[in-house]
ZADOTOR-416845 format. One record per residue: residue in three letters; z, x, y of N, C-alpha, C, O, CB in turn. Coordinates in steps of 0.001 Angstrom, whole numbers, padded with zeros to 6 digits, always signed. Glycine has a CB too. Example, Ala and Ser with C-alpha at 12.3 -4.5 7.8 and 13.67 -1.06 7.14 Angstrom:
<zazas>
ALA+007800+013190-005690+007800+012300-004500+007800+013200-003300+008465+014236-003319+009046+011308-004473SER+007080+012850-002250+007140+013670-001060+007870+012900+000030+008039+013409+001138+005725+014084-000598
</zazas>
This chain:
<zazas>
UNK+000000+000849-001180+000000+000000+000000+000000+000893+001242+000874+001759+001272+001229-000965-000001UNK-000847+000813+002267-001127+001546+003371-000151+000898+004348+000026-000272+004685-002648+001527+003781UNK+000630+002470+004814+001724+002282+005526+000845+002481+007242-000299+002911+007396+003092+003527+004973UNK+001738+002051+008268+000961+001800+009691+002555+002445+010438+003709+002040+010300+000301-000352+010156UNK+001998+003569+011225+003358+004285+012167+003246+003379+013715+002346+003588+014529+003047+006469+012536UNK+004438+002275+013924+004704+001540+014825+005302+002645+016195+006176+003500+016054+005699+000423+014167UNK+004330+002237+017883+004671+003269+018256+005696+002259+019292+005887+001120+018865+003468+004386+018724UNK+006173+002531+020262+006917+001859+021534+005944+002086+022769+005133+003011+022824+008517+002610+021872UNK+006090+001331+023542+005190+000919+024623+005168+002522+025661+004362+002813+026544+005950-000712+025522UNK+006220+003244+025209+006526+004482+025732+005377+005620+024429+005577+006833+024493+008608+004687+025703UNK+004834+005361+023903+004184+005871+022608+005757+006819+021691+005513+008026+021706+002521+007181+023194UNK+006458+006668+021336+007849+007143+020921+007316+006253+019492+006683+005197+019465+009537+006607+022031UNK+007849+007139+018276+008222+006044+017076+009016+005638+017069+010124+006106+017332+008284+006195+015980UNK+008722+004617+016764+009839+003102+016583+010194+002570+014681+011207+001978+014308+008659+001328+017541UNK+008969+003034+013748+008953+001918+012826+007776+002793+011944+007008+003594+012478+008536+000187+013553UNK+007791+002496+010581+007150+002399+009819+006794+001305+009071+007617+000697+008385+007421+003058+009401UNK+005423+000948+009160+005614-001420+008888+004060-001214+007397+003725-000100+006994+004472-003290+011662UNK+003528-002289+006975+002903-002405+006673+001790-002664+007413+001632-003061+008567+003245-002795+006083UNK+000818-002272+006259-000264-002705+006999-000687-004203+007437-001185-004381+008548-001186-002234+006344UNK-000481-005267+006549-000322-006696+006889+000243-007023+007896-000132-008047+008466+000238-007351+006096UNK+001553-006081+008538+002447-006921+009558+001703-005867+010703+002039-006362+011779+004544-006930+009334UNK+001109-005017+010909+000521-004378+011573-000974-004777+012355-001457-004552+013464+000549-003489+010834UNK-001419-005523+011077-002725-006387+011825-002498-007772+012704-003187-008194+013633-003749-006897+010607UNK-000946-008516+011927-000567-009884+012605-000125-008919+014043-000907-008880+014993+000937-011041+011648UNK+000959-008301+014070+000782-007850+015776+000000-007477+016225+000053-007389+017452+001356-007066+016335UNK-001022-007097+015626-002461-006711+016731-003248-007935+016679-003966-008049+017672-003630-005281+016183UNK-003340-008861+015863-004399-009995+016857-003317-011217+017055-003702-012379+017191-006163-010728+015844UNK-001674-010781+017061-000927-011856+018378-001039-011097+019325-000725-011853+020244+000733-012378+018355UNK-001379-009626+020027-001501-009351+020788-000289-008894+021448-000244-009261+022622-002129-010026+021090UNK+000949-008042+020965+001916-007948+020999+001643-006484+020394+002662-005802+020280+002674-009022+020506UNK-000098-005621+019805+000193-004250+019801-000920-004020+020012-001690-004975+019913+000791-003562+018756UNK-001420-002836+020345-002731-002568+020162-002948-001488+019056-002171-000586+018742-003301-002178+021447UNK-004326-001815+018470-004744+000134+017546-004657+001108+018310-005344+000973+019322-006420+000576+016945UNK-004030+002145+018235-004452+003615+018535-005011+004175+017704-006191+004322+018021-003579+004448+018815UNK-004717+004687+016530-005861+005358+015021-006039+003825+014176-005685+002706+014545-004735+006974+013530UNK-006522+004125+013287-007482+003493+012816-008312+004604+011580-008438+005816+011756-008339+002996+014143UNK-008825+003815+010299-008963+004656+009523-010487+003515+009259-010765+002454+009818-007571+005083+008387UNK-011182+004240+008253-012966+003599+008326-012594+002314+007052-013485+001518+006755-014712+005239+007580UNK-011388+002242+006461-011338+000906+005696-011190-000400+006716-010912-000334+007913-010013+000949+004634UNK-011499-001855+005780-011812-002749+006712-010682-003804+005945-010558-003696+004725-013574-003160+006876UNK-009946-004721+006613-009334-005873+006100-010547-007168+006393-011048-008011+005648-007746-006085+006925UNK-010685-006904+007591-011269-008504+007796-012610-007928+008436-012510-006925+009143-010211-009782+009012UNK-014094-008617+008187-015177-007992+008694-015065-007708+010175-014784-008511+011066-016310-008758+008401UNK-015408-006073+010301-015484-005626+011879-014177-005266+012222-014013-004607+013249-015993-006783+012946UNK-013083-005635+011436-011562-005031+011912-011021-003814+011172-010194-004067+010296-010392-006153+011693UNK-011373-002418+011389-010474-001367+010896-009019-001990+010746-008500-002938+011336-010480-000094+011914UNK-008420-000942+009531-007466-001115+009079-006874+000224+009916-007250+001396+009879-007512-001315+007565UNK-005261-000744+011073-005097+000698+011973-004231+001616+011297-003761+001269+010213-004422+000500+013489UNK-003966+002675+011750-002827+003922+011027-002127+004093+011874-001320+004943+011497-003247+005395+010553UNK-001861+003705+013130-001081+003514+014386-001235+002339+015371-002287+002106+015967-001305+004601+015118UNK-000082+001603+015498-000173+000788+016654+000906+001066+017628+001851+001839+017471-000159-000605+016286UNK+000587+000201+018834+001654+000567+020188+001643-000444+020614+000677-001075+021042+001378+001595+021353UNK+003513-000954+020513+003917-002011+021170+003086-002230+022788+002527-001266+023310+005509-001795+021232UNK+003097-003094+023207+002299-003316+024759+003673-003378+025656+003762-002765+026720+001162-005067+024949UNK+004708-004162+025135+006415-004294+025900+006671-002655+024963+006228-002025+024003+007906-006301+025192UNK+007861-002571+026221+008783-001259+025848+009889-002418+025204+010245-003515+025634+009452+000007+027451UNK+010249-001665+024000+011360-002377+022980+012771-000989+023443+012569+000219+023575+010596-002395+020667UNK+014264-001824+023608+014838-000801+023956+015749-000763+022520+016088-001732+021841+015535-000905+025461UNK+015965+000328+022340+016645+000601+020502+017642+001685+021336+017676+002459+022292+015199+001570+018737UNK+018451+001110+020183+020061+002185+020753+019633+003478+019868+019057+003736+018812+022191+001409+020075UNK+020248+004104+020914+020668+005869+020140+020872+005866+019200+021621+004957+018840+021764+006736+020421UNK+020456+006689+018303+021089+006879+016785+021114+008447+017130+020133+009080+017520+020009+006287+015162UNK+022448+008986+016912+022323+010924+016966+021945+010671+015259+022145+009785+014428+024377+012298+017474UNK+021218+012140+015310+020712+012592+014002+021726+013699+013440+021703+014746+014088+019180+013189+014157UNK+022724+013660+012219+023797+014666+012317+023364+015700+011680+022507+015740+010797+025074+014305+011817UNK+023857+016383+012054+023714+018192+012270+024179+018764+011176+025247+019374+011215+024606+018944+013521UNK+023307+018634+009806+023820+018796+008421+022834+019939+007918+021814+020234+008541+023769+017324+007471UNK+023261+020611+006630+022310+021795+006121+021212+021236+005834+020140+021647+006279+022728+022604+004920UNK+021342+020064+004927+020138+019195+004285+018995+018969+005802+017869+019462+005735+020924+017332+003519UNK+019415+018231+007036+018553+017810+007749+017705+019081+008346+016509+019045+008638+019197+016935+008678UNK+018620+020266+008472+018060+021762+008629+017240+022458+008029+016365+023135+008571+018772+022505+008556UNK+017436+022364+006887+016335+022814+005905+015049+021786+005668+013957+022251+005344+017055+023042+004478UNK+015211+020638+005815+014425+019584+005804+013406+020317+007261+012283+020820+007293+015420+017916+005970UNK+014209+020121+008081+013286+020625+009552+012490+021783+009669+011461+022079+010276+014151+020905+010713UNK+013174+022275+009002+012406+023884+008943+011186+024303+007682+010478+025297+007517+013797+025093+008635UNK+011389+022764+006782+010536+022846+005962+010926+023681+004687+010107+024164+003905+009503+023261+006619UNK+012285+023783+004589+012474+024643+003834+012548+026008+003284+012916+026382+002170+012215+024365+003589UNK+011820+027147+005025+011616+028082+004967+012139+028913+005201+013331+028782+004925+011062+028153+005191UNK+011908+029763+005585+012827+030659+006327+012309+031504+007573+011732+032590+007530+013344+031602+005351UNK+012664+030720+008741+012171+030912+009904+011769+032416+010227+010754+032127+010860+013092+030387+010776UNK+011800+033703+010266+011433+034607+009999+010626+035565+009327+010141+036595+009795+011867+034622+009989UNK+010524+035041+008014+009681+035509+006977+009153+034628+006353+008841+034998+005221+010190+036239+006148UNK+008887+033527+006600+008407+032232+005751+008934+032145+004488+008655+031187+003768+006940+032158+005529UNK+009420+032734+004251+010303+032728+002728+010805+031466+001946+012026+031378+002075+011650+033449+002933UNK+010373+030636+001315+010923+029852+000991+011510+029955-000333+010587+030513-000926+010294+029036+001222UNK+012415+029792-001178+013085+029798-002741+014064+029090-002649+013919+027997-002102+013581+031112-003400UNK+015438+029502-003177+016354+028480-003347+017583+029341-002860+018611+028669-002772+016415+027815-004898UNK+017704+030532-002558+018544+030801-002007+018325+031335-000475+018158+032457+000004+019071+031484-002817UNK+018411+029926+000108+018029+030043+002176+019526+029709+002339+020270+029045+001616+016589+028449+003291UNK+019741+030326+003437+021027+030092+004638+020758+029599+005634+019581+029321+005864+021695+031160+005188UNK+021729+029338+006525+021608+028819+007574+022113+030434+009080+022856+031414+009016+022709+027236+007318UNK+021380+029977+009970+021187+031372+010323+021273+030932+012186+020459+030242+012800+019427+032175+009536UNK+022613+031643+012770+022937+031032+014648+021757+031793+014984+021537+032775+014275+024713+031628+015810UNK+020744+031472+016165+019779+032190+016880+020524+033159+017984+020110+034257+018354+018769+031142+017547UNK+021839+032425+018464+022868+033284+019524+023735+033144+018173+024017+032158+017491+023573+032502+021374UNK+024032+034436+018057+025525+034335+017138+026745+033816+017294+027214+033709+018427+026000+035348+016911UNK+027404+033439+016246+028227+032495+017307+029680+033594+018178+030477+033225+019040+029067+030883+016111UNK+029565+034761+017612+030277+036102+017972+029996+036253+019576+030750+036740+020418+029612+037507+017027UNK+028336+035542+019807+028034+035816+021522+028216+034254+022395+027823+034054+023544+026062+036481+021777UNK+028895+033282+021529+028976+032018+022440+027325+031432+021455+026441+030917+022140+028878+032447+024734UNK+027172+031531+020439+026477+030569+020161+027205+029399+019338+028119+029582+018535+025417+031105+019567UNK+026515+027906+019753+027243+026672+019426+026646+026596+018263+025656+027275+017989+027158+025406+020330UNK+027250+025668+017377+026702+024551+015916+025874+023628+017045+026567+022838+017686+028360+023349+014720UNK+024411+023677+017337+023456+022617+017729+022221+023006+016948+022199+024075+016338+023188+022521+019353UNK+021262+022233+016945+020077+022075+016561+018922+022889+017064+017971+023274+016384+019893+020940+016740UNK+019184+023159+018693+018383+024294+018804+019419+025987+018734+019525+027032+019375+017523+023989+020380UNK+019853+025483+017803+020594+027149+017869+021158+027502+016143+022063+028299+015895+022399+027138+019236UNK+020489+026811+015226+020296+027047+014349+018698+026600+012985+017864+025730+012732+021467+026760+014319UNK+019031+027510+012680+017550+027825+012000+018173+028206+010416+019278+028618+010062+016512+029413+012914UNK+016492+027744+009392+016386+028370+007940+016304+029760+007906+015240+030261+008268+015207+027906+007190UNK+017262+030522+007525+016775+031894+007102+017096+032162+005556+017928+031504+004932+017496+033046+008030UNK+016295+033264+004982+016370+033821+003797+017774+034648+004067+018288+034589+005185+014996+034673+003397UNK+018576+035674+002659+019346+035677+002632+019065+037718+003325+019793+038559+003852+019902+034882+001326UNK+017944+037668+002984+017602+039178+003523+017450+039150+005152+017849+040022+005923+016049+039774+002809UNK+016862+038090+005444+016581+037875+006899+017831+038109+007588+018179+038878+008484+016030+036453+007234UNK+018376+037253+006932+020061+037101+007582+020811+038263+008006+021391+038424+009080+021091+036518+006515UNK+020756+038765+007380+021596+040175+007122+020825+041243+007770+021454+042033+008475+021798+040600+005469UNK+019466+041397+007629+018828+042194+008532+019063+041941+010040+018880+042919+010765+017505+042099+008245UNK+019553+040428+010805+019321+040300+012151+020754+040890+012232+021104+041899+012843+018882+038773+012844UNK+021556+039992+011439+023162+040714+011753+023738+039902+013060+023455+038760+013423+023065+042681+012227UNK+024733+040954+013714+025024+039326+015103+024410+039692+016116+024983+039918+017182+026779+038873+015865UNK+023222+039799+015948+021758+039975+017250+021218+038946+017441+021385+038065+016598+020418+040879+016953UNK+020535+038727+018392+019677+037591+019108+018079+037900+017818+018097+038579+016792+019329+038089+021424UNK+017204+037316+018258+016092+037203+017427+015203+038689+018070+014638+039565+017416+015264+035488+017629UNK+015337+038563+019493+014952+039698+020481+015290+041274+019839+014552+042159+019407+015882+039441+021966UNK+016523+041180+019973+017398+042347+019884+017141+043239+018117+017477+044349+017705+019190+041613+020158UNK+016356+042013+017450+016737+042540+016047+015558+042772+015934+015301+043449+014939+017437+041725+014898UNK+014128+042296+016968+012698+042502+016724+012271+041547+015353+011680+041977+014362+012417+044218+016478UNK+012698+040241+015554+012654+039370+014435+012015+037969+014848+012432+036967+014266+014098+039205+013863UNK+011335+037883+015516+010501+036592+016120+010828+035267+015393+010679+035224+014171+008837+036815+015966UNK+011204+034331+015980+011111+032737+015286+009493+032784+014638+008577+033441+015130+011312+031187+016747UNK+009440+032292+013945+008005+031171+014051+007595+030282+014430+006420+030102+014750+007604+030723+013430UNK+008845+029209+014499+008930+028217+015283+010540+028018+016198+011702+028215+015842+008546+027070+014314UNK+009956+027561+017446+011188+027503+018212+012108+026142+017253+011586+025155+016734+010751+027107+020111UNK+013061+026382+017257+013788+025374+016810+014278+023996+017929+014799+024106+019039+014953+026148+016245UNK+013857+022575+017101+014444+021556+018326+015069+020625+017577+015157+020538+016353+013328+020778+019374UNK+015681+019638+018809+016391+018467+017456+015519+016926+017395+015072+016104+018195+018438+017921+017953UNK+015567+017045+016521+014764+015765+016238+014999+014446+016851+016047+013804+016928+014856+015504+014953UNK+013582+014119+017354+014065+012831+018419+014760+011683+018194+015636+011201+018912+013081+012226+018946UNK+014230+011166+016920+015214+010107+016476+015119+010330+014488+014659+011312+013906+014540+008221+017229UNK+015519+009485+014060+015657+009380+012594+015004+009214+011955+014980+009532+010766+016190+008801+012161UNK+014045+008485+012764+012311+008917+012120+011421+009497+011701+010444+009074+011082+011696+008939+012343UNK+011728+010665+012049+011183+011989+012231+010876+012470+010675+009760+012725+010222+012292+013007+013093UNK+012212+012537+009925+011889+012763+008532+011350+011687+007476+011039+011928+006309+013010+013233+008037UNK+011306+010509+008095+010571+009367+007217+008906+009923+007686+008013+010318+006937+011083+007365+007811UNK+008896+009767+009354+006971+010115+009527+006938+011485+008970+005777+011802+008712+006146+010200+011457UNK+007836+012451+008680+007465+013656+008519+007240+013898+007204+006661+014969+007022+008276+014473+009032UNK+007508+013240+006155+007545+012981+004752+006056+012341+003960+005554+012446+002841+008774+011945+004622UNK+005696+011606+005305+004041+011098+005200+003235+011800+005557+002110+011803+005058+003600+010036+005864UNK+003678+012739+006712+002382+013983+006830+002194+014553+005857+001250+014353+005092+002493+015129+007716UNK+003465+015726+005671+003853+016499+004329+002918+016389+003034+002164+017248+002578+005247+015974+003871UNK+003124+015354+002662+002069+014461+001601+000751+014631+001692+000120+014789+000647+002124+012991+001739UNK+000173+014634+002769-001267+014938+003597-001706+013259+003894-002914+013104+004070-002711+015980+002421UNK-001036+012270+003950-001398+010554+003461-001995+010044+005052-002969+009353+005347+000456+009349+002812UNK-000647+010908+006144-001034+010252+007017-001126+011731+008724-000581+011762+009828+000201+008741+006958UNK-001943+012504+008115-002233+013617+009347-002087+013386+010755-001519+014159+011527-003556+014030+009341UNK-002942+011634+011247-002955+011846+012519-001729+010984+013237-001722+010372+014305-004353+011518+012999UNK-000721+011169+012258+000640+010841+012633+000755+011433+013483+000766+011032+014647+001644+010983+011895UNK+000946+013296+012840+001192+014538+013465+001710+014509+014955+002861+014739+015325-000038+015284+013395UNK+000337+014091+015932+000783+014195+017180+002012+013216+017876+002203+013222+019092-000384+014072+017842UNK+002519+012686+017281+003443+011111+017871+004664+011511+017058+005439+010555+017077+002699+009143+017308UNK+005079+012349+016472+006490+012717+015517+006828+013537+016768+008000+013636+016406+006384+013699+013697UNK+006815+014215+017935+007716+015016+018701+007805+013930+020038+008460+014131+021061+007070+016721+019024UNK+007067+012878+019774+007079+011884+020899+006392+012073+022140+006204+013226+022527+008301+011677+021265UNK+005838+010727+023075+005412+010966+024195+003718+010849+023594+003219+011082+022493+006094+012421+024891UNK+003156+010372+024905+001888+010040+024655+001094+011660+024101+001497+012769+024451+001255+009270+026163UNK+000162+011453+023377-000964+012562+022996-001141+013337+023959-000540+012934+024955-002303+012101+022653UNK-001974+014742+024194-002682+015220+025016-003957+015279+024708-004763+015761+025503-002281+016199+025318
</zazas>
C-alpha cells in the first residue's frame, strides 16, 4: 500500500497517511500535490507522494529524547569519522564534556571505538578528525518514521522535506 508524506501549510512534516486519504484531501481541496509519482488512481489523476495542507495545522511540541538508540539511528549507524559501521560504536562529545561540552544533540555524535580514543578530550579540529556530517536534532518525531522510508529507497523525494521548510 503506497504511503503519501503529509506536509503543513508551513511545508514541515506533519503525517504519514495513505494513499486513499491523501487523494480525498486533495480533491476536498484541503491539500494540494507537491510530488506525485507516474501511477494513476482515477484517469488523469497521479497518485501523489507528497501533499501540503493549504491551512497551517498547529501541533504541540513533542521533544525528541536524547537516547543512544535515537543517536545511532541519526547517524545511521556509523561512525561519524571513519564511516565505520559494526556493532561495537560509542557515543562520542564533539566539545568534551572535560571543556564544557553538554549531553545535546548537536554535541554528540556515532563514533567507532578507535575513533574515540584517537580524538581523546579534543575538539574534532584539534585532533585533525573532521565530522562528516555536522550533527543536528531532529525536528520532530517524524523524522525517523520519513527517514525509515527513504532508507528503504521506497520514497527518495521525501529526502528534501525531512530537515523541514520549503525545498530550494
Amino acid at each position: 500500500m503506497a504511503k503519501v508524506l503529509v506536509l503543513n501549510a508551513s511545508y514541515e512534516p506533519l503525517n504519514i497517511t495513505s494513499w486513499r486519504r491523501a487523494v480525498v484531501l486533495v480533491l476536498k481541496g484541503k491539500a494540494e500535490k507537491i510530488e506525485y509519482n507516474g501511477k494513476s488512481v482515477y484517469p488523469d489523476f497521479p497518485l501523489p507522494t507528497v501533499i501540503r495542507l493549504r491551512y497551517y495545522v498547529r501541533v504541540p511540541y513533542k521533544d525528541i529524547p536524547l537516547t543512544r538508540r535515537n543517536i545511532l539511528y541519526r547517524d545511521g549507524n556509523a561512525c561519524q569519522y571513519c564511516g565505520y559501521s559494526g556493532n561495537d560504536l560509542t557515543l562520542d562529545h564533539v566539545v568534551p564534556r572535560s571543556r564544557g561540552g553538554g549531553e545535546q544533540w548537536e554535541n554528540i555524535v556515532t563514533a567507532c571505538v578507535r575513533c574515540n580514543v584517537k580524538k581523546g578530550s579534543r575538539t574534532p579540529e584539534e585532533a585533525d578528525m573532521p565530522l562528516r556530517q555536522r550533527p543536528r536534532k531532529p525536528h520532530s518525531s517524524l523524522y525517523f518514521e520519513v527517514d525509515k522510508y527513504i532508507k528503504s529507497g521506497k520514497h527518495q523525494e521525501w529526502q528534501k522535506y525531512l530537515i523541514g521548510g520549503k525545498p530550494r
